[in-house]
Each structure stands twice: as structure tokens, then as C-alpha cells.
C-alpha beads as a LAMMPS data file, in Angstrom:
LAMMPS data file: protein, C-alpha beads

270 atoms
269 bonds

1 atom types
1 bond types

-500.0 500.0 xlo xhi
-500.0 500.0 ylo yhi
-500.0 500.0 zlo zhi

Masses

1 110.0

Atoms # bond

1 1 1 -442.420 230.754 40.038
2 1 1 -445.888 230.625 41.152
3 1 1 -447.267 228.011 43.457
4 1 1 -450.464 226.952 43.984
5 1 1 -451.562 224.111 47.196
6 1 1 -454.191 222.025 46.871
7 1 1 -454.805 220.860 50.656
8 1 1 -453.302 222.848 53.975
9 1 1 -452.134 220.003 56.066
10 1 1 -449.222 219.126 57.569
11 1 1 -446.731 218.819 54.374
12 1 1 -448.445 221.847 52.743
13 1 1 -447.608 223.762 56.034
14 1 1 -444.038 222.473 56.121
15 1 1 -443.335 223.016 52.007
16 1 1 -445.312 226.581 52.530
17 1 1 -442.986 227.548 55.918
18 1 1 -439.758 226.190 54.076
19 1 1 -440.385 228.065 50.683
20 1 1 -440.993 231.166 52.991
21 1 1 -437.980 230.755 54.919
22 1 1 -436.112 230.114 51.023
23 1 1 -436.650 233.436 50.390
24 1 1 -439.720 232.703 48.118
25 1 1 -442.212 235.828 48.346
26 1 1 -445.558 235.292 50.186
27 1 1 -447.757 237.015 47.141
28 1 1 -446.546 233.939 44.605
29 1 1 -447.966 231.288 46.895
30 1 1 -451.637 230.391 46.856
31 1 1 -453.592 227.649 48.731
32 1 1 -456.925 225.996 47.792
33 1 1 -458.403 224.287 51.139
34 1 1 -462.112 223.802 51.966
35 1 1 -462.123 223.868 55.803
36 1 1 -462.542 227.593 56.883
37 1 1 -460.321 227.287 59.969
38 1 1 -457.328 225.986 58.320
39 1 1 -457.670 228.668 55.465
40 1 1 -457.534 231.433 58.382
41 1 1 -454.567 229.394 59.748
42 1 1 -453.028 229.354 56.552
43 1 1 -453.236 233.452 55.882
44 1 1 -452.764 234.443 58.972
45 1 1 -449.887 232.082 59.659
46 1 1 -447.714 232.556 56.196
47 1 1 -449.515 235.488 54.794
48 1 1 -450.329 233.575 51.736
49 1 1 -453.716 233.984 49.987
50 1 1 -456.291 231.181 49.922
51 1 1 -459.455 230.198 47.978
52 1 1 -462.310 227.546 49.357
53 1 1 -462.415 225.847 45.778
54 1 1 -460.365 225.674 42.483
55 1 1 -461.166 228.890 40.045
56 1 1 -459.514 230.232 37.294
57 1 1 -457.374 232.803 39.907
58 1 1 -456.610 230.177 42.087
59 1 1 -454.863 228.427 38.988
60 1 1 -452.925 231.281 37.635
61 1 1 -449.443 229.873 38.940
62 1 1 -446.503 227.692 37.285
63 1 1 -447.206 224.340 39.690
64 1 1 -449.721 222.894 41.710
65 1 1 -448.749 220.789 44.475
66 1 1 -451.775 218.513 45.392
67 1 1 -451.461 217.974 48.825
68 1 1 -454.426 216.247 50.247
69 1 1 -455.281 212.875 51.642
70 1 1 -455.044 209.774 48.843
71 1 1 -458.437 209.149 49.488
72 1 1 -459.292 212.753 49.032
73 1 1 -457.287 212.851 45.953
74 1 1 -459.533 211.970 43.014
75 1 1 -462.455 214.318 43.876
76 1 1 -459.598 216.744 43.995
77 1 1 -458.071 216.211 40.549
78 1 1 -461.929 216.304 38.998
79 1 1 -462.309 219.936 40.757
80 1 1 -459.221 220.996 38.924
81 1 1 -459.709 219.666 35.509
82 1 1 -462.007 222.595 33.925
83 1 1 -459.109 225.630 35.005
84 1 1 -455.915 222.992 34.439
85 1 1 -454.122 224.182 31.377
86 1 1 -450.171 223.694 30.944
87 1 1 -449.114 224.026 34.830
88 1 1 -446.681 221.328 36.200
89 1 1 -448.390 219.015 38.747
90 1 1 -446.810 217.809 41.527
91 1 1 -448.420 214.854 43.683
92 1 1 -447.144 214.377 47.576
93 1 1 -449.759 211.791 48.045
94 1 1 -448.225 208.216 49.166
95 1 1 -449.377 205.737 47.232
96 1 1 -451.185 206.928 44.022
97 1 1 -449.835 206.302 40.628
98 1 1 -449.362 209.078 37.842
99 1 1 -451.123 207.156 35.477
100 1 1 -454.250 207.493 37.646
101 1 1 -453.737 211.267 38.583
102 1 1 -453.233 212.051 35.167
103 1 1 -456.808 210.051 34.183
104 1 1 -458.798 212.000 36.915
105 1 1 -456.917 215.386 35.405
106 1 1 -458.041 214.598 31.916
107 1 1 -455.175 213.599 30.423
108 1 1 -452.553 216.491 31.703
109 1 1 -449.132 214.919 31.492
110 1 1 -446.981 217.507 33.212
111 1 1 -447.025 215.288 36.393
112 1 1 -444.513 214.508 38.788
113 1 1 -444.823 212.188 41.639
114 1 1 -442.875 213.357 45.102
115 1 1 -442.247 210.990 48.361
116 1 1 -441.124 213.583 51.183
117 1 1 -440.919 211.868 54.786
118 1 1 -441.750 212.963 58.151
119 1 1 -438.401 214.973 58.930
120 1 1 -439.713 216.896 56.113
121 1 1 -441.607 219.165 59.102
122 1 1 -438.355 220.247 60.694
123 1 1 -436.766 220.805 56.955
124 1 1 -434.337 217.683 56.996
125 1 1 -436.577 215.771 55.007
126 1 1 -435.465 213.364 51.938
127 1 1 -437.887 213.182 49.078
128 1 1 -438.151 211.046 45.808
129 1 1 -439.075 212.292 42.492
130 1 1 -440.304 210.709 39.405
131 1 1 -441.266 212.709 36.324
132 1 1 -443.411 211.592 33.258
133 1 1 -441.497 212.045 29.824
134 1 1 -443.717 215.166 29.364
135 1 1 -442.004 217.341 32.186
136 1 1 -439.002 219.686 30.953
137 1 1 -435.734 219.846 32.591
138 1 1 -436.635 223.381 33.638
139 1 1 -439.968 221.710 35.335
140 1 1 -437.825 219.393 37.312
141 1 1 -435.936 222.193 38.351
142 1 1 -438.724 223.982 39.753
143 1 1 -439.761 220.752 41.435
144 1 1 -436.212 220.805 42.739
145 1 1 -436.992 224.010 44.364
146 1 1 -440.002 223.345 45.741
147 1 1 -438.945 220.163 47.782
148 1 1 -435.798 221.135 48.346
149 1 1 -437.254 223.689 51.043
150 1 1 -437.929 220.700 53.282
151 1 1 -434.907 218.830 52.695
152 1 1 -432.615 217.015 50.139
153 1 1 -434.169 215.321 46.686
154 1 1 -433.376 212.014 45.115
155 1 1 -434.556 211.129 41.195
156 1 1 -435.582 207.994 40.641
157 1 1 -435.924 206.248 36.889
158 1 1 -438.981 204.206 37.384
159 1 1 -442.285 205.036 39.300
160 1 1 -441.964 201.854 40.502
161 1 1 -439.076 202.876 42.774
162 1 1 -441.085 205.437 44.020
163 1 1 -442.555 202.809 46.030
164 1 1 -439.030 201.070 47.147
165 1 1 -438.239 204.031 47.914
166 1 1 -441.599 204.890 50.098
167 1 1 -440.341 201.546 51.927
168 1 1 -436.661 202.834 52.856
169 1 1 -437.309 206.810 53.480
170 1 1 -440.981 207.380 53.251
171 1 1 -441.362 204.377 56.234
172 1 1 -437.959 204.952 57.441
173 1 1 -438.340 207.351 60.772
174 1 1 -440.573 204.939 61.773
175 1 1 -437.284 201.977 61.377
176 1 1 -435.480 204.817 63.977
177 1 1 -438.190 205.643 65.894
178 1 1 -438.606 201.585 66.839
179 1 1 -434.928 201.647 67.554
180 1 1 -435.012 204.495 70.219
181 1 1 -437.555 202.901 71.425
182 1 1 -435.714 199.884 72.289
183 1 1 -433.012 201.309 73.202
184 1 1 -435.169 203.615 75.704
185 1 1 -436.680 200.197 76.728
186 1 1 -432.819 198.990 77.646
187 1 1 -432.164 202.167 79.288
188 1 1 -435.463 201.871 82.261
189 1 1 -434.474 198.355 82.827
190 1 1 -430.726 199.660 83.496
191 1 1 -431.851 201.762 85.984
192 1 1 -431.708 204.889 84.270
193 1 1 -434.090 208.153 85.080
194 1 1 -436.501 209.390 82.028
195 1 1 -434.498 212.220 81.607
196 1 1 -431.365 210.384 81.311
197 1 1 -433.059 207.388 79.009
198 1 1 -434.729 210.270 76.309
199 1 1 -430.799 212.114 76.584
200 1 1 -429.145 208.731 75.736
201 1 1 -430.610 206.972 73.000
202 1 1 -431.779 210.280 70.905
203 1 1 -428.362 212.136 71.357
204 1 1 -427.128 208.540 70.450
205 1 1 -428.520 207.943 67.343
206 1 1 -428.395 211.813 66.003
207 1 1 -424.406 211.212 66.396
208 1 1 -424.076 208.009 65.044
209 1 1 -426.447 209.700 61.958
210 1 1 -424.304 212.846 61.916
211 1 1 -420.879 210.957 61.716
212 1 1 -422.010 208.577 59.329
213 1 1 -423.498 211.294 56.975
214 1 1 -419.787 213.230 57.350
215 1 1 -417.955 209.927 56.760
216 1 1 -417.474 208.298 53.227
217 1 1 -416.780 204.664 54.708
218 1 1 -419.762 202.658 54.586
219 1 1 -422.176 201.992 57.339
220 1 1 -420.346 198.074 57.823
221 1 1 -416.887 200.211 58.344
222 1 1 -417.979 202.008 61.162
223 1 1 -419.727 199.410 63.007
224 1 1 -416.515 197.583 63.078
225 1 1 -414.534 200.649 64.445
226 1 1 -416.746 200.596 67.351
227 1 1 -417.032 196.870 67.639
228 1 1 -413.566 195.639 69.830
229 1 1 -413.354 192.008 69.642
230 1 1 -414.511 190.446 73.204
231 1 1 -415.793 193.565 74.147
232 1 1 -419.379 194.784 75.383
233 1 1 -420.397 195.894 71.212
234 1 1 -419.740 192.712 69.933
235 1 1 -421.891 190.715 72.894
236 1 1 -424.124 192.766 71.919
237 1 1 -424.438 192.909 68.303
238 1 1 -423.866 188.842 68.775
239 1 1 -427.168 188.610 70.795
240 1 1 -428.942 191.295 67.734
241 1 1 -427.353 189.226 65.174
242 1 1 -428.926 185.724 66.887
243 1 1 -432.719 187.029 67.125
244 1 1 -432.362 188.204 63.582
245 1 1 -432.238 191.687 63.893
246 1 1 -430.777 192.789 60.054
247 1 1 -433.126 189.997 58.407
248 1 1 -435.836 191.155 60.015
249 1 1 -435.435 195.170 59.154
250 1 1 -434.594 194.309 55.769
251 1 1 -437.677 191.911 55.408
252 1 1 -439.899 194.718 56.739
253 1 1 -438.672 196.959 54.211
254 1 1 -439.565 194.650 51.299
255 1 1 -443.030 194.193 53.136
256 1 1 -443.501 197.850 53.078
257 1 1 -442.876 198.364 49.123
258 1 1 -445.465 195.199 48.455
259 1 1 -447.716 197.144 50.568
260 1 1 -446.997 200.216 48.622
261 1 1 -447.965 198.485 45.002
262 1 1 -451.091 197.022 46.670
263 1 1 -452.005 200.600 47.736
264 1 1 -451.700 202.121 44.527
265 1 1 -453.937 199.669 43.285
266 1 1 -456.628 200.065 45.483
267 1 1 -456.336 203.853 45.788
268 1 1 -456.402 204.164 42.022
269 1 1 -459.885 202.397 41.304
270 1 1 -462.647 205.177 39.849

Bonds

1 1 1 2
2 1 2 3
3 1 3 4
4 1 4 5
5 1 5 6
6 1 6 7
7 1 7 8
8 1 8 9
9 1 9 10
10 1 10 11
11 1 11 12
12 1 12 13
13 1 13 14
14 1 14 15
15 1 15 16
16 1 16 17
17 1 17 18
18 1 18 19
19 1 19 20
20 1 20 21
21 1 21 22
22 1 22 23
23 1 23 24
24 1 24 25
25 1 25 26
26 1 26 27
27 1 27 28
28 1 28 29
29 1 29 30
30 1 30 31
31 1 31 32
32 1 32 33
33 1 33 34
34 1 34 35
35 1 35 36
36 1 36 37
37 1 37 38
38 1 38 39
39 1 39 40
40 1 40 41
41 1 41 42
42 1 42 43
43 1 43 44
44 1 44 45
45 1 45 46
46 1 46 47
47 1 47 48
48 1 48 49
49 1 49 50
50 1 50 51
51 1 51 52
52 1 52 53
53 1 53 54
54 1 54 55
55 1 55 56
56 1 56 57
57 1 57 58
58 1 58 59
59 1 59 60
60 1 60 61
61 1 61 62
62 1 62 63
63 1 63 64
64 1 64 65
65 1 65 66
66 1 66 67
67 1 67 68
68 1 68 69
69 1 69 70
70 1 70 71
71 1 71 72
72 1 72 73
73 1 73 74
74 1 74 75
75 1 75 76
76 1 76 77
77 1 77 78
78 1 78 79
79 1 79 80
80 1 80 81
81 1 81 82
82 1 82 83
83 1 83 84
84 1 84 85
85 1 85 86
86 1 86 87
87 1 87 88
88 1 88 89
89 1 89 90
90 1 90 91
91 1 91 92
92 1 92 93
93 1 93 94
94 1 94 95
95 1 95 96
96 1 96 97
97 1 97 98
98 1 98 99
99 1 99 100
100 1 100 101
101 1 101 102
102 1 102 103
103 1 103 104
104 1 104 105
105 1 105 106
106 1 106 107
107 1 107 108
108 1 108 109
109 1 109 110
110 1 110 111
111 1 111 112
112 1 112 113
113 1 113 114
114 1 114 115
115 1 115 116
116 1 116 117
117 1 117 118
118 1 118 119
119 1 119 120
120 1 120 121
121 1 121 122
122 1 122 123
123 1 123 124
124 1 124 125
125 1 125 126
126 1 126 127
127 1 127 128
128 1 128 129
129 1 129 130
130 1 130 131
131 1 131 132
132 1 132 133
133 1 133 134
134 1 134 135
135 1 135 136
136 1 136 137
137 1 137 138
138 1 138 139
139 1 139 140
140 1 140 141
141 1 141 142
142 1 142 143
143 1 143 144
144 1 144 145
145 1 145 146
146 1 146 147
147 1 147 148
148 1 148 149
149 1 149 150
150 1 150 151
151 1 151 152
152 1 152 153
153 1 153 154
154 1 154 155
155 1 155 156
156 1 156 157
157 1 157 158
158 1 158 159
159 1 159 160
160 1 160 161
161 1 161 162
162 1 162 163
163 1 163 164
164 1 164 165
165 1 165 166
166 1 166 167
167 1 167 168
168 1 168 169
169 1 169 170
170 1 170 171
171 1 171 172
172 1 172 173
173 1 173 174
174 1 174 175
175 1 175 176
176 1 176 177
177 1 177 178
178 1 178 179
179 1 179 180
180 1 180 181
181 1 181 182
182 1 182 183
183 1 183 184
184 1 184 185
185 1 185 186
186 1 186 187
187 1 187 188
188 1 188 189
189 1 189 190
190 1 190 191
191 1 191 192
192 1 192 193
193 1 193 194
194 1 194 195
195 1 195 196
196 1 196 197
197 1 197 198
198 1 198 199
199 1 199 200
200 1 200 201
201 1 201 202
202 1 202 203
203 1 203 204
204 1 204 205
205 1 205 206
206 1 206 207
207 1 207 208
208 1 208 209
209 1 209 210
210 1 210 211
211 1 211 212
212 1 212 213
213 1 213 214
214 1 214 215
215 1 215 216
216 1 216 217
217 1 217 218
218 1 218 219
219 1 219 220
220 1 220 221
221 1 221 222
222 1 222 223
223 1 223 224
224 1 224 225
225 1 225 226
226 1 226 227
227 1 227 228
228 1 228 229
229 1 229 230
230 1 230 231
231 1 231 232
232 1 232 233
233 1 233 234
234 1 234 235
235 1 235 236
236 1 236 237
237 1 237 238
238 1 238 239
239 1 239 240
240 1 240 241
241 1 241 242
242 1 242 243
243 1 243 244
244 1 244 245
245 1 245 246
246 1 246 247
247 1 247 248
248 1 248 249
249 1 249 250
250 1 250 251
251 1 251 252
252 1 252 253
253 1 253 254
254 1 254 255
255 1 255 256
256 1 256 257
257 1 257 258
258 1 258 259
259 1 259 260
260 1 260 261
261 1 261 262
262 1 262 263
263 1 263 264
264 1 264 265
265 1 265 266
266 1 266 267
267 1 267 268
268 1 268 269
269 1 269 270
């Protein structure tokens, strides 16, 4: 399988690194970025070759991953249309809609929309797929493949999960970065030394996330194994529970995916 990048940021770096480390070969990966430094990055970094603009060699590859900035996106899909023939599209851009992407590509229909997250740049990543009716089973596959070098993949049915999904994993990190922050918060005001605080609530929540993930009880079962009634976890998740702290994350969430659908409104106007 040959892959061609459209963009050299951060997710093109990570996909690029984790398809290397996958045992992918450097000669079928190709880049198209227009800043000059990051194409030197790119080739000297990965070893991959790299063109300043879309051409008919840049193109000759199975999938294109377009990898640039939303608002970058639809000047990107017009530079592509003239050498686009039957290659499978795949869009890591938050927010636009396949519908749109497939308008500024001239009607190409192989299209797949992914949502990787953050973690994605360590390779323990999550990312949701949606496919148009016109991608194979083998092209799903290959987008398998591709993402799958940054993490796991989850298929959704509906595009429009793609963006209830953006709210739970896509936005997620951020959830769990908020928390450690509290919790490092807690820790100062205990009395605790920076080194200590950062040890604490990180190594706290990577547990708690690695013996969940190894567990098959749900989340609500192993809160109540730790929570001894009378004891210091139930004061606490008493107080939580009190100032509203489950509403509130779960309101957020549904805050984020009504952003999401607003975004792909507004990103998607010509």
C-alpha cells in the first residue's frame, strides 16, 4: 500500500513515525507540504520523499491522508482534484463533513472520515472511522492499517457519530487532563512537594486506566470496590457528587458534540 500525506504536522508526523515503526517501508510513503523547513524535517527525519505541491507523482499511491488544518482544507482538496483518480481518501481533519470534502474533490466518493486524539502522538491513540457506501471492505482495511499505527480504531454507522464521538475521545484527554489537574491542585494544598504532586495524581490515574482497561466489570463496579462505606472515598465522592461533578462532565460532553455540528457547518461553507 502506498501512502500519500497531504500536510506534515503533528498527526502526519505521528501516523508517518507509527507506520515506520509497523514495519511499513519508507519508499511507499510520500508527503505533500508547502513549508520548506518541515519538508526537510520530514525527509530527513523518516526518510520519506516529499513534494511542495500535488503532481501526478505525488499521487501515484493507494490513499491519501489529508492532514492539514480545517481551515486549510478546501484549498487543499481543489489542489488535488486535477491528479485525483480512484485513490481512497482519508480526512483527519476535526470537524469537516464528507459531503463537503467530497464537493471540493469533484465528486470522488472513496472518502473516509477519521477522529484520532491526542494520545495518538505516543501511539495509544483511539480513532473513529466512518466510510461512505463507495469505500470497499478492502479500503477499510487499509484505513485500518493506517490508523491503527497510532492506536486502536472504532467504526461508527453514521457520520453523525463522528461528532459524538469527537465529544467523548477526540475532547477526552482534555476531561483527564482537567482531572489531574485538580487533583494536583488537592495535592499543593496537602502539603505535598511538586515532585510528589506530578508522581501522585499521573501514576494515579494511569492505574486506575490500566486496571479498568484489564477488568470486564464496569467503571460503577470498581468505584464501589474502592468506596468503603464511612470511609475517606465515600466523603469524598459525597462532596463530588454534591457540586455536581458527573452532571457536569456529562453535560460538557453533549456541549462538545453541538459544538462539533456547528463546526462542520461553518467550516464547510465555499
Amino acid at each position: 500500500m502506498k501512502i500519500t500525506f497531504v500536510g506534515g504536522g503533528n498527526m502526519a508526523n505521528a501516523l508517518i513515525g507509527g507506520l515506520l515503526n509497523n514495519g511499513f517501508p519508507a519508499s511507499t510513503i510520500a508527503a505533500i507540504e508547502l513549508g520548506p523547513e518541515h519538508r526537510a524535517r520530514l525527509e530527513r527525519v523518516f526518510g520519506i520523499r516529499c513534494f511542495a505541491a500535488p503532481d501526478t507523482e505525488a499521487l501515484q499511491c493507494d490513499a491519501v491522508v489529508l492532514a492539514v488544518k480545517p481551515q486549510q482544507m478546501r484549498a487543499a482538496c481543489l489542489s488535488l482534484q486535477p491528479f485525483l483518480k480512484q485513490q481512497l481518501v482519508i480526512s483527519v481533519a476535526a470537524g469537516l463533513r464528507l459531503s463537503d470534502l467530497a464537493r471540493w474533490l469533484g465528486g470522488h466518493d472513496r472518502l473516509i472520515r477519521a477522529m484520532p486524539n491526542t494520545p495518538a502522538l505516543i501511539s495509544a491513540g483511539v480513532t473513529g472511522l466512518y466510510a461512505l457506501p463507495g469505500v470497499s471492505e478492502a479500503e477499510r482495511l487499509g484505513a485500518e492499517r493506517i490508523m491503527h499505527a497510532v492506536g486502536s480504531t472504532v467504526w461508527v454507522n453514521e457520520e453523525t457519530q463522528i461528532d459524538a464521538l469527537t465529544a467523548i475521545s477526540g475532547s477526552g484527554p482534555a476531561y483527564v487532563f482537567l482531572f489531574i489537574e485538580a487533583l494536583q491542585q488537592a495535592a499543593v494544598e496537602l502539603g505535598f512537594s511538586p515532585k510528589q504532586v506530578r508522581q501522585l495524581s499521573i501514576e494515579t490515574v494511569l492505574g486506575a486506566a490500566k486496571l479498568a482497561s484489564m477488568s470486564e466489570e464496569p467503571a460503577s463496579v470498581l468505584r464501589e470496590r474502592v468506596t468503603s462505606k464511612g470511609g475517606t472515598t465515600e466523603a469524598a465522592l459525597r462532596e463530588m457528587a454534591e457540586r455536581g461533578l458527573k452532571e457536569a462532565v456529562v453535560a460538557g460532553v453533549k456541549a462538545a458534540r453541538a459544538r462539533g455540528a456547528e463546526l462542520g457547518e461553518l467550516l464547510g461553507k465555499d
